[in-house]
C-alpha positions in Angstrom: -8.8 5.1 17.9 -8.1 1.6 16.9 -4.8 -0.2 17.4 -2.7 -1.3 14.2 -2.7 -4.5 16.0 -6.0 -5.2 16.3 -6.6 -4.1 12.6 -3.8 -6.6 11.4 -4.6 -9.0 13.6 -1.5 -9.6 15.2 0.5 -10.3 12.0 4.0 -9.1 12.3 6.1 -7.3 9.5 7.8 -10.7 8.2 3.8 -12.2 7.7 3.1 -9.1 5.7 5.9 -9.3 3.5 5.3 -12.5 3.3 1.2 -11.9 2.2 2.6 -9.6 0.0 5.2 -11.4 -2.2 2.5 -13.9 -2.1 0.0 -12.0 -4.1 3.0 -11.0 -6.4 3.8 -14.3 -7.6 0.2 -15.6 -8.2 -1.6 -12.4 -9.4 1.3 -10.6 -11.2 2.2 -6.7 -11.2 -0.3 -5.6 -13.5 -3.7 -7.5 -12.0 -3.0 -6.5 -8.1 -4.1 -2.8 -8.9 -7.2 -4.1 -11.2 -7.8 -5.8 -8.3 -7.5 -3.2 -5.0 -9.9 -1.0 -7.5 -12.2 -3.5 -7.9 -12.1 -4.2 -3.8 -12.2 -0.5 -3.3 -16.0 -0.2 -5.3 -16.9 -3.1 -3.5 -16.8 -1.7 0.3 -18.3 1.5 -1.5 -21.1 -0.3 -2.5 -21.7 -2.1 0.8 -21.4 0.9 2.9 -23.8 3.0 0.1 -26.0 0.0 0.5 -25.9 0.1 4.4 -26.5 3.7 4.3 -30.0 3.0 2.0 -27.8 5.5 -0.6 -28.1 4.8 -4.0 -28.1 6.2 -7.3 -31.2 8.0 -7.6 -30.8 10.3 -4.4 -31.5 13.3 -6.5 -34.9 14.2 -5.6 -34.1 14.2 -1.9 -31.3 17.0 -2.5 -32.8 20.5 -2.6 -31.8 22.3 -6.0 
C-alpha cells in the first residue's frame, strides 16, 4: 500500500490549502469541476490506451 506521503509528495496540510485557494482564485467555482472531469477522461483514456482497450472491443466479447 502506498504512503499518503509519498503520493503528496511531502506537501503538508497548509501547502494544500494553499494549492487549493490557489486554483479558486484563478479558475473560479464553476470551472474547477469542468475541469477534474475533464482530467478524470484523460487518465481513462491513457490507461484504456495502455491497456490496447478501445472502443471497438466488441467482437472480442463473446455474445
Amino acid at each position: 500500500m502506498t504512503q499518503p506521503t509519498i503520493l503528496l509528495a511531502g506537501l503538508g496540510t497548509g501547502e494544500i490549502v494553499l494549492i487549493v485557494l490557489a486554483l479558486l482564485l484563478l479558475f473560479g467555482g464553476k470551472k474547477i469541476p469542468e475541469l477534474m472531469r475533464g482530467l478524470g477522461k484523460g487518465v481513462k483514456e491513457f490507461k484504456d490506451g495502455k491497456d490496447g482497450v478501445d472502443g471497438s472491443d466488441n467482437e472480442n466479447k463473446p455474445s
